[in-house]
DOKOL-651888 format. One record per atom (N, C-alpha, C): x, y, z; residue in three letters. Coordinates in steps of 0.2 Angstrom, whole numbers, plus 5000, padded with zeros to 4 digits. Each point is the difference from the previous one (the first is absolute). Example, Ala and Ser with C-alpha at 12.3 -4.5 7.8 and 13.67 -1.06 7.14 Angstrom:
2
506649725039ala
499650065000ala
500450065000ala
499850054996ser
500450065001ser
499650055003ser
***
This chain:
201
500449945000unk
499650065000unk
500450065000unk
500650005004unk
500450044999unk
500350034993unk
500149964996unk
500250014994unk
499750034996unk
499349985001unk
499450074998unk
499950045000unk
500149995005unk
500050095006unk
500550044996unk
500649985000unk
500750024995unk
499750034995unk
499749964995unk
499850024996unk
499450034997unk
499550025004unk
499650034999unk
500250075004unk
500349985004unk
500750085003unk
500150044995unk
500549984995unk
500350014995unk
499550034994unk
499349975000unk
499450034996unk
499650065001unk
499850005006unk
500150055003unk
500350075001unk
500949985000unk
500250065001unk
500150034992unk
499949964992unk
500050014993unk
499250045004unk
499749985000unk
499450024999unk
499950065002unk
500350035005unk
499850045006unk
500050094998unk
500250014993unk
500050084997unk
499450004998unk
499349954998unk
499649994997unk
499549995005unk
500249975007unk
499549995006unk
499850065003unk
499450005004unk
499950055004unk
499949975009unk
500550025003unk
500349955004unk
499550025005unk
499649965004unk
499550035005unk
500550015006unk
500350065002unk
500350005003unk
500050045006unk
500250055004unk
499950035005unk
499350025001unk
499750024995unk
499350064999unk
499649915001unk
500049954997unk
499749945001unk
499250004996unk
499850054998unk
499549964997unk
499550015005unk
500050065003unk
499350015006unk
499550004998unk
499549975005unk
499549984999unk
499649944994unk
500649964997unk
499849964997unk
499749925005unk
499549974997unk
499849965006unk
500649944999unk
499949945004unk
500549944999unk
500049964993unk
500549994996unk
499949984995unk
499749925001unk
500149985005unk
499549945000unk
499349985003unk
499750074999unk
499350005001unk
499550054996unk
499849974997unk
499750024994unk
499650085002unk
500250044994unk
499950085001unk
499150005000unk
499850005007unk
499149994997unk
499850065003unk
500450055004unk
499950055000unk
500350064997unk
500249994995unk
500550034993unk
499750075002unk
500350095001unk
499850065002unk
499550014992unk
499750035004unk
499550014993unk
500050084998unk
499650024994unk
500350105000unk
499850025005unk
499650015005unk
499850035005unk
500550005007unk
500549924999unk
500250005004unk
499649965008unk
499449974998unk
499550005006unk
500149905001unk
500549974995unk
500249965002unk
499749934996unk
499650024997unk
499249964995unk
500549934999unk
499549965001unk
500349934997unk
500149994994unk
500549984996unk
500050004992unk
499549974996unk
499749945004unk
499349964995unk
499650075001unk
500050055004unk
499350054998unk
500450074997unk
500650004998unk
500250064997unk
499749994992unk
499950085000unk
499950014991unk
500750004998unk
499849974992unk
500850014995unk
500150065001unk
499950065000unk
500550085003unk
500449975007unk
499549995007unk
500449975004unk
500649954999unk
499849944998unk
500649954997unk
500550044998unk
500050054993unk
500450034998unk
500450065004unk
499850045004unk
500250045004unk
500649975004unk
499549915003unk
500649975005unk
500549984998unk
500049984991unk
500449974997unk
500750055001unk
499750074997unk
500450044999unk
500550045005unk
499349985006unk
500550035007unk
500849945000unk
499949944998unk
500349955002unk
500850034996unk
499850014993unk
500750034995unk
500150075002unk
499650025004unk
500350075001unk
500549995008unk
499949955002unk
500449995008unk
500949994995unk
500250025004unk
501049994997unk
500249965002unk
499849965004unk
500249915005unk
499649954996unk
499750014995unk
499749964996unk
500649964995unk
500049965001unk
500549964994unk
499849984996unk
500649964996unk
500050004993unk
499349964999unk
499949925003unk
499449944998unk
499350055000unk
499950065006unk
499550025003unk
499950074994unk
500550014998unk
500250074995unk
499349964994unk
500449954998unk
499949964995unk
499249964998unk
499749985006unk
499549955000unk
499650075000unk
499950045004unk
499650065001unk
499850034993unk
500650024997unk
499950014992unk
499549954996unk
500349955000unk
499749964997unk
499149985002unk
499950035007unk
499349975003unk
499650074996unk
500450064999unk
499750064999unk
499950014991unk
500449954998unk
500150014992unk
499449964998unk
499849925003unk
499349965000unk
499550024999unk
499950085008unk
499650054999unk
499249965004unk
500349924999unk
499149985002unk
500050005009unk
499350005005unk
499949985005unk
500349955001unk
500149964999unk
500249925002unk
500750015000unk
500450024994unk
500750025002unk
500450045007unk
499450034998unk
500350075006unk
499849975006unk
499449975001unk
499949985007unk
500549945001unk
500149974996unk
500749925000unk
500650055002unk
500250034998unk
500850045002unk
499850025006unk
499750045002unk
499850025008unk
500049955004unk
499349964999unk
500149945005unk
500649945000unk
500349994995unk
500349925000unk
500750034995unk
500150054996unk
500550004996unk
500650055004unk
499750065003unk
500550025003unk
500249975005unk
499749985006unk
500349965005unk
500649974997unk
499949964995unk
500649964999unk
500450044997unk
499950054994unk
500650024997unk
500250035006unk
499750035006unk
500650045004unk
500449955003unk
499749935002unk
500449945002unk
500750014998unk
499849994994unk
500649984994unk
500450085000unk
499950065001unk
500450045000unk
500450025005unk
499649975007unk
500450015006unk
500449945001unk
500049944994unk
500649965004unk
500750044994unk
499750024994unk
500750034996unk
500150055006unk
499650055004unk
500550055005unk
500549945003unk
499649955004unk
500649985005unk
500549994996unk
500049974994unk
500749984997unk
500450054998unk
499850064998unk
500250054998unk
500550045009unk
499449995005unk
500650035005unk
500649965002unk
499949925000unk
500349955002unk
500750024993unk
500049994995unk
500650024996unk
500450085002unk
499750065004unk
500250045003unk
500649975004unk
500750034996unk
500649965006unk
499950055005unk
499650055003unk
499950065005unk
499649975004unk
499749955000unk
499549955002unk
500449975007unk
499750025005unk
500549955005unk
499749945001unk
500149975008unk
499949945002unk
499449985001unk
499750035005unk
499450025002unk
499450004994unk
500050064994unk
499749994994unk
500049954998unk
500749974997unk
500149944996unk
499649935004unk
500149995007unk
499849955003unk
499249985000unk
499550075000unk
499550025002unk
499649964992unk
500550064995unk
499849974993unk
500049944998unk
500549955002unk
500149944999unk
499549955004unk
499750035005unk
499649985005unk
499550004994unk
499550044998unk
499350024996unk
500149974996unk
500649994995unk
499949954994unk
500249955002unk
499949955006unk
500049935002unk
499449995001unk
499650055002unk
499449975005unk
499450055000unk
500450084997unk
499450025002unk
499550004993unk
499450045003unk
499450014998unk
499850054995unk
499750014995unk
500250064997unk
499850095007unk
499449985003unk
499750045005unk
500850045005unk
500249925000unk
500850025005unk
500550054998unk
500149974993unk
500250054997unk
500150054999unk
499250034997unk
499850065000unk
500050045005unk
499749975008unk
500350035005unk
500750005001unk
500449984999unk
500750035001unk
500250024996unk
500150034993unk
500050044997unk
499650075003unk
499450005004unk
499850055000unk
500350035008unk
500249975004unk
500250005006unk
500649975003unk
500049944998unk
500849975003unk
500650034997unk
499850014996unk
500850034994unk
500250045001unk
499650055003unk
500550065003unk
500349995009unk
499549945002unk
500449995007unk
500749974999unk
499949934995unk
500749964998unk
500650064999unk
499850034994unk
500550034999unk
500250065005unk
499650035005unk
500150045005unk
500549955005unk
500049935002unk
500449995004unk
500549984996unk
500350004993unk
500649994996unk
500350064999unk
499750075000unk
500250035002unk
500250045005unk
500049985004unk
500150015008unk
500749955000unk
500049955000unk
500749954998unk
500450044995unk
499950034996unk
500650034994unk
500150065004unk
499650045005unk
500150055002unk
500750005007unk
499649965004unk
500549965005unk
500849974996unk
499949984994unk
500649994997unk
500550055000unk
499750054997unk
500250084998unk
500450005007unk
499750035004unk
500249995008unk
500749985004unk
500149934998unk
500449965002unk
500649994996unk
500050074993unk
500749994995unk
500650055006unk
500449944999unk
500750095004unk
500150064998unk
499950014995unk
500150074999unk
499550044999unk
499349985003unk
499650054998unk
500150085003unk
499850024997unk
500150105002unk
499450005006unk
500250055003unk
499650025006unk
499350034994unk
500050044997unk
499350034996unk
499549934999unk
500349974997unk
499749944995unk
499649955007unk
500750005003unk
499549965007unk
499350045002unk
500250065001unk
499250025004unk
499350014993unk
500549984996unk
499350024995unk
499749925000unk
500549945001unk
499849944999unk
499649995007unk
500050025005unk
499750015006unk
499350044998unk
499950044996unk
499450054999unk
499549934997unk
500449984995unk
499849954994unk
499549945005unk
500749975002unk
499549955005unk
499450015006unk
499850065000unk
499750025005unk
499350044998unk
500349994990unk
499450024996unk
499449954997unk
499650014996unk
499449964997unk
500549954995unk
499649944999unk
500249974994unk
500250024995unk
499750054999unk
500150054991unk
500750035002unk
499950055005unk
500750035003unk
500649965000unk
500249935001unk
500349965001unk
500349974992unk
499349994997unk
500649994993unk
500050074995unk
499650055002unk
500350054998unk
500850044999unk
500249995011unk
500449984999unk
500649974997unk
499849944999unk
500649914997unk
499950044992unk
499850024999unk
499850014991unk
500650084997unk
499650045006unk
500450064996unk
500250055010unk
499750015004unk
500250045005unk
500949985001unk
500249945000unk
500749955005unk
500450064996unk
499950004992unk
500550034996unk
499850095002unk
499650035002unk
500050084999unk
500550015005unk
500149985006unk
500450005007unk
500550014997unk
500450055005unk
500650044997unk
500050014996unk
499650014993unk
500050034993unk
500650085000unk
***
């Protein structure tokens, strides 16, 4: 299974200038992909189950779905295509039973896309490698929408304390890695990303 994993690693990271990676921002307020959309937002927004929305409705919801920027490529694609058919039955099938799944399928291309991240620590990577053994597409998606930024909050907290423990760190750089550590998760790989370098500029 490993060797899979490799390889569909490798597919993934080709792939990934073409993906739209469900990533930090996550895809709020999409429901689980594996519970069929039966309460898909209608254009009012009042929540209307999709067997009782009109084709405006259906379309409306369609359209909120490729207007979202966490929508990926399967869900980019099936959406169009539910919207090109133009029939009730199409549109109501992508809502209930077709997105669930394509987002399925686009959140396991995220996990494989973070996991080829060599930025990816231990914690991410082990978490990811947890979810493609066993998990569930629902699990998934909740950690995508929530665990992802914990994993990666305590990977970097590790690379931070790293910083910490070189000998020759400068008095400045320590107290900003001190600020860092004591900041939000964003602040922290904000930090790891571009802050570490402005220190003593």
């Amino acid at each position: 299974m490993r060797l899979t994993r490799a390889a569909l690693t490798v597919a993934a990271t080709a792939l990934a200038p073409a993906l739209l990676l469900t990533g930090p921002a996550f895809a709020a307020g999409k429901a689980s992909p594996s519970t069929a959309l039966s309460t898909a937002p209608a254009a009012d927004g009042s929540g209307t189950p999709v067997g009782e929305m009109s084709d405006d409705d259906l379309r409306i919801a369609i359209l909120r779905i490729l207007a979202d920027e966490d929508s990926g490529r399967r869900v980019v694609r099936e959406a169009n295509e539910a919207l090109d058919i133009g029939t009730t039955e199409a549109m109501r099938y992508f809502l209930e039973t077709g997105y669930p799944l394509a987002q399925a399928e686009d959140d396991q291309v995220a996990l494989f896309r973070i996991l080829a991240d060599p930025d990816s620590g231990k914690r991410v990577t082990k978490e990811i490698n947890q979810l493609l053994d066993s998990g569930a597409p629902q699990d998934i998606r909740q950690w995508l929408e929530t665990s992802y930024r914990l994993a990666q909050a305590e990977d970097d907290r590790v690379a931070l304390f790293r910083i910490l423990a070189r000998p020759d760190i400068s008095e400045a750089l320590r107290a900003a890695v001190g600020e860092a550590i004591d900041g939000t998760p964003e602040e922290m790989r904000y930090f790891l990303e571009y802050g570490q370098y402005e220190v003593d500029a």
